[in-house]
FIMAR-561738 format. One line per field, with one value per residue (C-alpha): residue number from 1; residue in three letters; x negated, y negated, z negated. Coordinates in steps of 0.1 Angstrom, whole numbers. Layout:
<nodes>
nr [NUM | ...]
rest [ALA | ...]
X [X | ...]
Y [Y | ...]
Z [Z | ...]
</nodes>
This chain:
<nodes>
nr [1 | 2 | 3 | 4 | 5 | 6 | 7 | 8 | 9 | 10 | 11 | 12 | 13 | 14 | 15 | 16 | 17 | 18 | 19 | 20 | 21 | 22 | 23 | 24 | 25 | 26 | 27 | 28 | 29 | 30 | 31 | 32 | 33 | 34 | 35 | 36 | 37 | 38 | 39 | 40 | 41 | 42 | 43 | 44 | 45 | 46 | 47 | 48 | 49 | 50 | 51 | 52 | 53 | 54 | 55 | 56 | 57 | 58 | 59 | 60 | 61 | 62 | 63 | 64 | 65 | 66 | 67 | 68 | 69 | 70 | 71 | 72 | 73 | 74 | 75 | 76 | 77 | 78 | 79 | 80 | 81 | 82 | 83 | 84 | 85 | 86 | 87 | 88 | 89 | 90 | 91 | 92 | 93 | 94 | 95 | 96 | 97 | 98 | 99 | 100 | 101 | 102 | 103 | 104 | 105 | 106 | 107 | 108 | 109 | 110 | 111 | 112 | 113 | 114 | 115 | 116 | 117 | 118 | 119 | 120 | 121 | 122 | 123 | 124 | 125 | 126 | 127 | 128 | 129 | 130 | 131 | 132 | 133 | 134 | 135 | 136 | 137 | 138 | 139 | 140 | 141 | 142 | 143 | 144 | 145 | 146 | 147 | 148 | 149 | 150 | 151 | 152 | 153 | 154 | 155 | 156 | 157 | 158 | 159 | 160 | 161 | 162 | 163 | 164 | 165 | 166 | 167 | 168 | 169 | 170 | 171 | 172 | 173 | 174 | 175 | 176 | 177 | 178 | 179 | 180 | 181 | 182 | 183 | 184 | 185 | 186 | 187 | 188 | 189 | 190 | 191 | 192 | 193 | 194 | 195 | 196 | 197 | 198 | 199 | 200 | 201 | 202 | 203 | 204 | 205 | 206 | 207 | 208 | 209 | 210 | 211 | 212 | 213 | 214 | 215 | 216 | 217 | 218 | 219 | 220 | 221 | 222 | 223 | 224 | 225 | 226 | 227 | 228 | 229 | 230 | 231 | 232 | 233 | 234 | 235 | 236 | 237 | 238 | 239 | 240 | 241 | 242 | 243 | 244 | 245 | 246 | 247 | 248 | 249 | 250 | 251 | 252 | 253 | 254 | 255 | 256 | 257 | 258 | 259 | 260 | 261 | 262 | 263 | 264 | 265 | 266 | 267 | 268 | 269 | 270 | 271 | 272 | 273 | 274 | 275 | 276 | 277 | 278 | 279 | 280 | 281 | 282 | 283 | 284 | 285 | 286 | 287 | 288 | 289 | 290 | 291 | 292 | 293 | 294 | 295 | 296 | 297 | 298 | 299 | 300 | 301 | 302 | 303 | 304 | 305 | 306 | 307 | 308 | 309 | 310 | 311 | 312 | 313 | 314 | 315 | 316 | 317 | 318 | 319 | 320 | 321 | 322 | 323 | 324 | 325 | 326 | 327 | 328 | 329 | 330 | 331 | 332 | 333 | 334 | 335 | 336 | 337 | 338 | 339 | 340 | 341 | 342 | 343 | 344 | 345 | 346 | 347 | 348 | 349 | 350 | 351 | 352 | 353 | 354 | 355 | 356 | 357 | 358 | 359 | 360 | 361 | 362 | 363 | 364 | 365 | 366 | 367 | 368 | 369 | 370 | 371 | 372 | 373 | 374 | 375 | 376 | 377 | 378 | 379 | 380 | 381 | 382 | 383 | 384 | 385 | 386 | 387 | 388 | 389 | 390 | 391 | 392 | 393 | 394 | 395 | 396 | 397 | 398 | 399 | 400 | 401 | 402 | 403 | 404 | 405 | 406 | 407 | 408 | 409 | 410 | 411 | 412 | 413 | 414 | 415 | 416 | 417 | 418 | 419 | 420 | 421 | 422 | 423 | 424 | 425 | 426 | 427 | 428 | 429 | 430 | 431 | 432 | 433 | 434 | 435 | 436 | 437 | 438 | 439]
rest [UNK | UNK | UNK | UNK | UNK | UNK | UNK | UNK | UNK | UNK | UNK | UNK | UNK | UNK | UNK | UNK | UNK | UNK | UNK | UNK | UNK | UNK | UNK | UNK | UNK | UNK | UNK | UNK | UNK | UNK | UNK | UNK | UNK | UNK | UNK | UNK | UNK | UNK | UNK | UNK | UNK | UNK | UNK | UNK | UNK | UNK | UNK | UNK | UNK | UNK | UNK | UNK | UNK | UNK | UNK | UNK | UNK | UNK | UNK | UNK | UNK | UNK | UNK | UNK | UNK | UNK | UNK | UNK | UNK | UNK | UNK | UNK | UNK | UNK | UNK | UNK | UNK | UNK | UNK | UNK | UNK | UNK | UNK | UNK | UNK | UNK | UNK | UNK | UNK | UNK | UNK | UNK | UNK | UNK | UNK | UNK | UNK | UNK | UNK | UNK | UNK | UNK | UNK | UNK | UNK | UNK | UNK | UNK | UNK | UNK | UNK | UNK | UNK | UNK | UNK | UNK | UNK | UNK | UNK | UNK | UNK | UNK | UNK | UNK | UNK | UNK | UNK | UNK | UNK | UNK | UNK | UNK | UNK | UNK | UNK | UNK | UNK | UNK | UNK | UNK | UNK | UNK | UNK | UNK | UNK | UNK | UNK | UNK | UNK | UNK | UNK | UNK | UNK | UNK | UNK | UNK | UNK | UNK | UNK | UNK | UNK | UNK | UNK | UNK | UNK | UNK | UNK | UNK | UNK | UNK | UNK | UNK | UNK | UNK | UNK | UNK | UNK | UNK | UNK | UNK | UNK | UNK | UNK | UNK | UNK | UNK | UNK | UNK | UNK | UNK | UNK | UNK | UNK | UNK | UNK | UNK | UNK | UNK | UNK | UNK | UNK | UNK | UNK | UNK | UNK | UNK | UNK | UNK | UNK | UNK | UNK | UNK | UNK | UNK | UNK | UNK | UNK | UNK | UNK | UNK | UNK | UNK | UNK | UNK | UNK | UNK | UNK | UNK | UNK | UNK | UNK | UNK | UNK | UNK | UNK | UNK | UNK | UNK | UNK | UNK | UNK | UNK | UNK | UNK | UNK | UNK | UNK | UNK | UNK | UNK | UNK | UNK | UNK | UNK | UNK | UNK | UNK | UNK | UNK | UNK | UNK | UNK | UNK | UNK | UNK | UNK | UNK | UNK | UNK | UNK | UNK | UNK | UNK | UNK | UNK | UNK | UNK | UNK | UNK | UNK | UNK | UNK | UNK | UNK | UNK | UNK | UNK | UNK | UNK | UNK | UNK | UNK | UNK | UNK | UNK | UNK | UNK | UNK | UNK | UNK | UNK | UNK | UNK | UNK | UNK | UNK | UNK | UNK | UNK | UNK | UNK | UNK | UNK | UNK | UNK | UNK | UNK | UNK | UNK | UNK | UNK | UNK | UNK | UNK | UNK | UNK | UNK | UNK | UNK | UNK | UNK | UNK | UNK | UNK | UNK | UNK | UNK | UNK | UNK | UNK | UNK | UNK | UNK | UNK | UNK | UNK | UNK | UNK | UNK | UNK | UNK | UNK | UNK | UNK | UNK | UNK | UNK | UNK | UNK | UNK | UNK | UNK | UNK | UNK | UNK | UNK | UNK | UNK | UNK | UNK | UNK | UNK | UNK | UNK | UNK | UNK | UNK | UNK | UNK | UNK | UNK | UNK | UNK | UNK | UNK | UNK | UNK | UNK | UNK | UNK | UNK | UNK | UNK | UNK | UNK | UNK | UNK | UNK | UNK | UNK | UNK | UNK | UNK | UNK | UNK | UNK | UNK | UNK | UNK | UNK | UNK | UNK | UNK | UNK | UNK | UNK | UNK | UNK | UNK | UNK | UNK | UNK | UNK | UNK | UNK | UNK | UNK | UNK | UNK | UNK | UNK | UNK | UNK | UNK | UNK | UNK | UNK | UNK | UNK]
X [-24 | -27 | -39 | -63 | -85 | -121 | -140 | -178 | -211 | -231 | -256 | -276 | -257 | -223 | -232 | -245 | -211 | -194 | -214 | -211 | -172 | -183 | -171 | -203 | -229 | -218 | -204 | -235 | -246 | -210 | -203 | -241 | -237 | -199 | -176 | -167 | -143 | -109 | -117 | -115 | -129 | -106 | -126 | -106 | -114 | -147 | -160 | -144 | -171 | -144 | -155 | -139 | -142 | -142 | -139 | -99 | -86 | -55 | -29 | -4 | 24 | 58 | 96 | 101 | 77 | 50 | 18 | 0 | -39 | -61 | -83 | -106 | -145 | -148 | -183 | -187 | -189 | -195 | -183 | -168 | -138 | -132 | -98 | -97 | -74 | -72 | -59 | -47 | -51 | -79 | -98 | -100 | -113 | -137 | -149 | -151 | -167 | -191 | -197 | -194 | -225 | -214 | -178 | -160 | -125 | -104 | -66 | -31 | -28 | 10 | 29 | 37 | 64 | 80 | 107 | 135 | 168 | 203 | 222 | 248 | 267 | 271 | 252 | 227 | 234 | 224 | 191 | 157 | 166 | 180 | 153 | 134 | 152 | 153 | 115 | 113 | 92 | 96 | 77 | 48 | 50 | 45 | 16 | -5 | 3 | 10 | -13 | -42 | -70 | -58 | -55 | -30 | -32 | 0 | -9 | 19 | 32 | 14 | 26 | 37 | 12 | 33 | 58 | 34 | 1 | -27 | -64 | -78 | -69 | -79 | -63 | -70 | -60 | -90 | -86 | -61 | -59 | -47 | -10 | -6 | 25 | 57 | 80 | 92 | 87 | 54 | 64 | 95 | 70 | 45 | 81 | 84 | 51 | 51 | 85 | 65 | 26 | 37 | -3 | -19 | -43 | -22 | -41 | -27 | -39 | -16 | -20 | 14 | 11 | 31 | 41 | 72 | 103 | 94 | 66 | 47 | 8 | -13 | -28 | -62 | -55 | -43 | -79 | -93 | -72 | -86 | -119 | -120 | -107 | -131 | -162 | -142 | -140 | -180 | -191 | -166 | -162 | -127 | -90 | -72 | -38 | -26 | 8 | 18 | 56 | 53 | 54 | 57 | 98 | 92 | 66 | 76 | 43 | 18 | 1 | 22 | 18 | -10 | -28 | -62 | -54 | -19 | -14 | 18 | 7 | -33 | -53 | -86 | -71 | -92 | -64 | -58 | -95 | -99 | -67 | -85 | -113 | -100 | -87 | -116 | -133 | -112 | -80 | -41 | -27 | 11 | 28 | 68 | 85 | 105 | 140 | 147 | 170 | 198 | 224 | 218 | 186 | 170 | 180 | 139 | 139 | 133 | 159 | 138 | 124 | 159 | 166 | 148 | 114 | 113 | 111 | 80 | 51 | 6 | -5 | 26 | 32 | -9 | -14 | -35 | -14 | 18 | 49 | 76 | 112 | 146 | 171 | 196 | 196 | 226 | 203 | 223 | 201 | 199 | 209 | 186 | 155 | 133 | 130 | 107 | 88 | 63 | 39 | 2 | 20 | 44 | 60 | 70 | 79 | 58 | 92 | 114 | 116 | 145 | 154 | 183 | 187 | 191 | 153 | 127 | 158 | 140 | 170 | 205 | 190 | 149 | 160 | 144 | 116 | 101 | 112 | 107 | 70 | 59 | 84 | 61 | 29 | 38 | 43 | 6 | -12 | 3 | -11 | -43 | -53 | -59 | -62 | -97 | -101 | -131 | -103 | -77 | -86 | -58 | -48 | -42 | -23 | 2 | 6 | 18 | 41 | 54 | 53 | 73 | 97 | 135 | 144 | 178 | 195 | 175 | 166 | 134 | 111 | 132 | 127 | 150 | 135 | 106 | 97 | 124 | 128 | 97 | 98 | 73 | 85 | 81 | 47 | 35 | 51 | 29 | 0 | 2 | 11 | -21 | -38 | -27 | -37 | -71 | -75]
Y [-69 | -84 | -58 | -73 | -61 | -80 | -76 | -81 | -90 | -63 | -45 | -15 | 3 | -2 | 8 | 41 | 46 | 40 | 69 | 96 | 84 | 77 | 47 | 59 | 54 | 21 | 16 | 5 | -19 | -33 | -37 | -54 | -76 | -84 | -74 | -107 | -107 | -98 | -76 | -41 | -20 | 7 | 38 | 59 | 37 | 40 | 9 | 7 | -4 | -33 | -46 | -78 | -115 | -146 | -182 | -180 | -213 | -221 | -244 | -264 | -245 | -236 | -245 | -209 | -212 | -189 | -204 | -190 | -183 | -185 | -153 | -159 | -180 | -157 | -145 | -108 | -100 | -69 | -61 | -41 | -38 | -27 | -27 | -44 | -52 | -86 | -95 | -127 | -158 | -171 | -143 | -138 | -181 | -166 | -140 | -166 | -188 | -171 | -147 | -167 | -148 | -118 | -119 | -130 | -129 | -120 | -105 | -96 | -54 | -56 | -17 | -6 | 20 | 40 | 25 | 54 | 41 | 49 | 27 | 6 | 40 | 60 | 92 | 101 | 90 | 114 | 142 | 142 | 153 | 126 | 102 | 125 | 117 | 84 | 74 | 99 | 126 | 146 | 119 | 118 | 160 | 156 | 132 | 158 | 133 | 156 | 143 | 170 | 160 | 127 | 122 | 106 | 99 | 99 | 74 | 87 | 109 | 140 | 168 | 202 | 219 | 251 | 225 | 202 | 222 | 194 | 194 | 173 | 144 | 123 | 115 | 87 | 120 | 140 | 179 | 172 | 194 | 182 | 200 | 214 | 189 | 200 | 186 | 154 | 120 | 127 | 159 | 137 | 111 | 141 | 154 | 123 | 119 | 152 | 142 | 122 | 140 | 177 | 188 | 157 | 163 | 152 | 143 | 145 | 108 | 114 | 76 | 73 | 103 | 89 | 115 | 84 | 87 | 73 | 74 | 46 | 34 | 4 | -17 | -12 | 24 | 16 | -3 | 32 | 49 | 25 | 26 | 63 | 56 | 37 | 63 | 90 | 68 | 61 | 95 | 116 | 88 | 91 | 81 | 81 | 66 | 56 | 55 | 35 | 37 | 17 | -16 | -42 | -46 | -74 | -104 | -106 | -83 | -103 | -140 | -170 | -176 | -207 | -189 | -173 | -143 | -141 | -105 | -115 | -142 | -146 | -131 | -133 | -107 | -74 | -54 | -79 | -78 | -40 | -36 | -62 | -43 | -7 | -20 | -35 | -1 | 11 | 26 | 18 | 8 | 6 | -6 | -2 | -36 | -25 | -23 | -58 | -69 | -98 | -68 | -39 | -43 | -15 | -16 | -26 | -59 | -89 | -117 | -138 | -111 | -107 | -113 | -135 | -148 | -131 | -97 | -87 | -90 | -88 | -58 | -53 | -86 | -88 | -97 | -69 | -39 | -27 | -40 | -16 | -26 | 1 | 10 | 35 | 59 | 41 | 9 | -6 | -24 | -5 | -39 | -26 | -32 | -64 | -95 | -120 | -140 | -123 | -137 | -137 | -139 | -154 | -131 | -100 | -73 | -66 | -40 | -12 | 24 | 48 | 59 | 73 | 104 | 141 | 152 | 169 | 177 | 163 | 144 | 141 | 116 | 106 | 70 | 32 | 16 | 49 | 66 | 43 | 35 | 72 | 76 | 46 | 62 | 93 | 76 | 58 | 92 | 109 | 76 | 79 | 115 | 100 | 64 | 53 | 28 | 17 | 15 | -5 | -13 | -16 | -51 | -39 | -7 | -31 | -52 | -27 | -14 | -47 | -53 | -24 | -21 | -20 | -55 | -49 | -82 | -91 | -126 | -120 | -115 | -119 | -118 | -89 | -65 | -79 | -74 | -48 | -9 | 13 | 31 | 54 | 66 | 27 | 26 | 58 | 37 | 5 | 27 | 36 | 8 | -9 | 23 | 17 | -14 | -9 | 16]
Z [-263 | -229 | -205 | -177 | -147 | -155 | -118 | -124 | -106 | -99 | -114 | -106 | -144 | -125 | -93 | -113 | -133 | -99 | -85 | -114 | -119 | -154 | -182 | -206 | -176 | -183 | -216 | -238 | -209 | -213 | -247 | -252 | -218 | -212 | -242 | -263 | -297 | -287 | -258 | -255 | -227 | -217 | -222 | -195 | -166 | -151 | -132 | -95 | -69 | -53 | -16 | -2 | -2 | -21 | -9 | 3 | 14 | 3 | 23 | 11 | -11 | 9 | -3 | -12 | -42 | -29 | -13 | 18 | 25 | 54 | 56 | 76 | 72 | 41 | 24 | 19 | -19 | -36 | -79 | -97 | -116 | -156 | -177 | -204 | -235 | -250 | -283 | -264 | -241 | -259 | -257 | -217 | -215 | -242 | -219 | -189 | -209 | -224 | -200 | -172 | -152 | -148 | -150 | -118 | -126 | -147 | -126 | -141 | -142 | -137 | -134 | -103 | -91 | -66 | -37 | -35 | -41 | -29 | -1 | -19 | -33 | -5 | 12 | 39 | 70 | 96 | 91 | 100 | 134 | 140 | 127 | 153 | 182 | 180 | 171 | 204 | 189 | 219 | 241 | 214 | 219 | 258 | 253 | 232 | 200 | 169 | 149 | 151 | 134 | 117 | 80 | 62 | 27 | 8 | -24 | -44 | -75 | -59 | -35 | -38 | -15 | -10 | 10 | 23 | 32 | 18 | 30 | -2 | -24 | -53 | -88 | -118 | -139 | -145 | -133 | -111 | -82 | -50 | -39 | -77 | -85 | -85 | -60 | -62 | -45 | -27 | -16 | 2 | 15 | 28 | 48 | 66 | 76 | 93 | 115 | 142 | 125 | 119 | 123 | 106 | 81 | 44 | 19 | -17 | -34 | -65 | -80 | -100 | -128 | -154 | -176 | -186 | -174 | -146 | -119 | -125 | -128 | -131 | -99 | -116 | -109 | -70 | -68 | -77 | -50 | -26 | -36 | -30 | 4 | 22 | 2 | 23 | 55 | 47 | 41 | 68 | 93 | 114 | 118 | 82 | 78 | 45 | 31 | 6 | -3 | -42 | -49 | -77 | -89 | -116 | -118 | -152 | -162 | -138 | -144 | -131 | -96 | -93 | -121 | -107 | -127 | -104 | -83 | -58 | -40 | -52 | -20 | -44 | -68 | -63 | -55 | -23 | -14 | -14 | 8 | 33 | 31 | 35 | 72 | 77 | 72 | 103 | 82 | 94 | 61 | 56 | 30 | 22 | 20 | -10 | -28 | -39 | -4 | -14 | -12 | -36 | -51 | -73 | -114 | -117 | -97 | -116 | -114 | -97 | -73 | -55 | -16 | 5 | -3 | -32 | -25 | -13 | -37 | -32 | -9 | 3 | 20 | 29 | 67 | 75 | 67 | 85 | 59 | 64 | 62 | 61 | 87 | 93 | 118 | 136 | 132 | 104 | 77 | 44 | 15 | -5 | 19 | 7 | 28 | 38 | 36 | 14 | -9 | 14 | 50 | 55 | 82 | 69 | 72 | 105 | 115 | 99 | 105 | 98 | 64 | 39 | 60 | 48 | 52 | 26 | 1 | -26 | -33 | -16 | 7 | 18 | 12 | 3 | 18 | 6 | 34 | 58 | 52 | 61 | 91 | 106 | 90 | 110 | 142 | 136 | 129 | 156 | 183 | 163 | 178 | 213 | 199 | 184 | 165 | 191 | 215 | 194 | 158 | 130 | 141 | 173 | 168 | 145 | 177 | 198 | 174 | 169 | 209 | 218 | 186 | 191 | 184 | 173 | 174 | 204 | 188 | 182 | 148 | 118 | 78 | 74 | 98 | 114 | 151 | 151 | 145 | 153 | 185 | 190 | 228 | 235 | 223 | 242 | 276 | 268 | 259 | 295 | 310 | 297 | 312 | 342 | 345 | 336 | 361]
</nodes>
């Protein structure tokens, strides 16, 4: 069985399963108007209202293998998305053949899974404290920036709300209530937001809920994370943050890069558009870069997904979000962080932030891109509670992150850490400066 996310024109019986959160407001309509021999709907996945784009040009492929995309001159396009199980190859060109006006596409659902991972063998490197001191936590405390007011959505295995208080959430489980997991890897992510955001507003989006041995999900499932994102940013408008610290270990499970059903380097797949689209809607999206770096990669890379442009898959290469690489807090690269260039832009990571410190106590260590992502995520929320997005949208809060971060080897943006080490007493500084100057 091949499984595959099928994304749809609309109609006015999706629109209503996207509305009650219900597969059998729809399933008749699709099994008479869309279901072809071969094909099996998946029952426990209601359709997923997907905004974004179609009509991505693509330039010429690069010597690393991937291919880049120019996203701009697009036409807005609104479907929605289904799972589906096929008996084989020949039954998704049946389905585009003879379904061909109301299916758009048909995209590879490839697993996705959680970046923690230990730093070549050894242990923490410094505490949380420490990670505090040097973002410069005490200059975002002077300005007033805690992070009152601002949500951050951790999009992760779930939080333990007794640690990490949690003001709402979402989950593809049904029933699940938001803070009821126990603690594990969001609870650690939750922590390190609150190091540079201890008052934002958490909220628990508990996407991987594998009950495997293993926290893992499906992308089809991330599409529904999103989805519920920008109805949240729609319906309570406001500054929302969402951290992201999974990613893709092994292409082996998605379509062949070229292939319009690819995820890694296709910007037309759903999962690509919605991400676009959720920043588009006014949310700072970060992504971790990942665990596949040349020097100690993670047991679940692929061989061919290992070290420099190869390492940093779909969303979380996509130019619009911030791609989060690893450092230590004595501003050592962690091997294990993944490296440029990624698989939509070309340049990433956009910068690092600290990670494989002693922190939540979740584990011996908050390590992996894992970390990192929400040490930056906490630095954005807490600029975000004086910071509209009127004032600077998403694109430009990345810029001045990039603009003021701690380029390490002072030659300038590089695959292995981008722009340099996020500095959040750095950005306050320029915040003014460009205050000033107004004035």
């Amino acid at each position: 069985m091949i499984r595959r996310i099928v994304l749809l024109r609309s109609h006015e019986w999706l629109q209503d399963a996207w509305e009650k959160r219900s597969f059998a407001a729809a399933g008749a309509n699709l099994e008479r108007a869309i279901k072809v021999r071969g094909a099996q709907f998946d029952e426990g996945y209601h359709p997923v209202w997907v905004a974004g784009n179609a009509g991505f040009a693509m330039t010429q492929p690069r010597a690393t293998g991937f291919s880049y995309f120019s996203f701009s001159n697009v036409k807005s396009l609104a479907t929605y998305g289904v799972r589906v199980e096929f008996d084989d190859d020949e039954a998704i060109a049946r389905m585009m053949a003879d379904r061909g006006h109301d299916v758009v596409g048909v995209y590879a659902d490839p697993t996705i899974g959680l970046t923690p991972s230990t730093y070549c063998g050894s242990g923490p490197v410094g505490t949380h404290v420490d990670v505090a001191r040097k973002l410069g936590v005490a200059v975002l405390k002077k300005a007033g920036m805690t992070g009152r007011r601002v949500r951050v959505a951790v999009v992760d295995t779930g939080i333990d709300g007794s640690r990490i208080p949690v003001k709402g959430g979402w989950s593809p489980r049904p029933g699940y209530v938001p803070g009821s997991n126990p603690p594990d890897h969001g609870t650690m992510v939750g922590f390190d937001v609150r190091i540079a955001a201890p008052e934002a507003s958490i909220l628990d989006y508990a996407l991987l809920q594998s009950t495997g041995p293993s926290w893992t999900a499906f992308l089809s499932d991330a599409i529904g994370a999103f989805a519920n994102l920008i109805a949240l940013l729609q319906d309570q408008p406001g500054p929302l943050v969402v951290n992201n610290s999974w990613a893709m270990f092994n292409r082996a499970e998605d379509a062949p890069i070229g292939s319009p059903e690819n995820y890694s380097a296709n910007p037309d797949h759903p999962f690509n558009q919605i991400v676009g689209s959720l920043v588009g809607a006014g949310a700072d999206v970060l992504f971790a870069a990942g665990n596949c770096g040349a020097e100690c990669p993670d047991g679940r890379c692929g061989p061919a997904d290992v070290g420099r442009g190869k390492s940093i898959h779909g969303a979380n290469s996509h130019p619009e979000v911030i791609t989060v690489a690893a450092v230590t807090v004595t501003d050592r690269r962690l091997g294990y962080s993944s490296q440029g260039p990624g698989g939509l832009a070309r340049r990433k990571p956009d910068l690092a932030a600290y990670s494989h410190f002693k922190g939540s106590g979740i584990y011996p260590a908050d390590g992996g891109t894992s970390a990192a992502c929400p040490v930056a995520t906490g630095v954005v929320a807490a600029l975000r509670q004086k910071i509209t997005t009127k004032r600077r949208s998403p694109a430009s809060m990345k810029g001045l992150l990039q603009r003021s971060a701690a380029d390490l080897d002072k030659d300038g943006w590089d695959y292995d850490i981008g722009y340099g080490v996020i500095d959040a007493a750095a950005a306050v500084k320029a915040m003014d400066m460009v205050a000033k100057r107004k004035k």
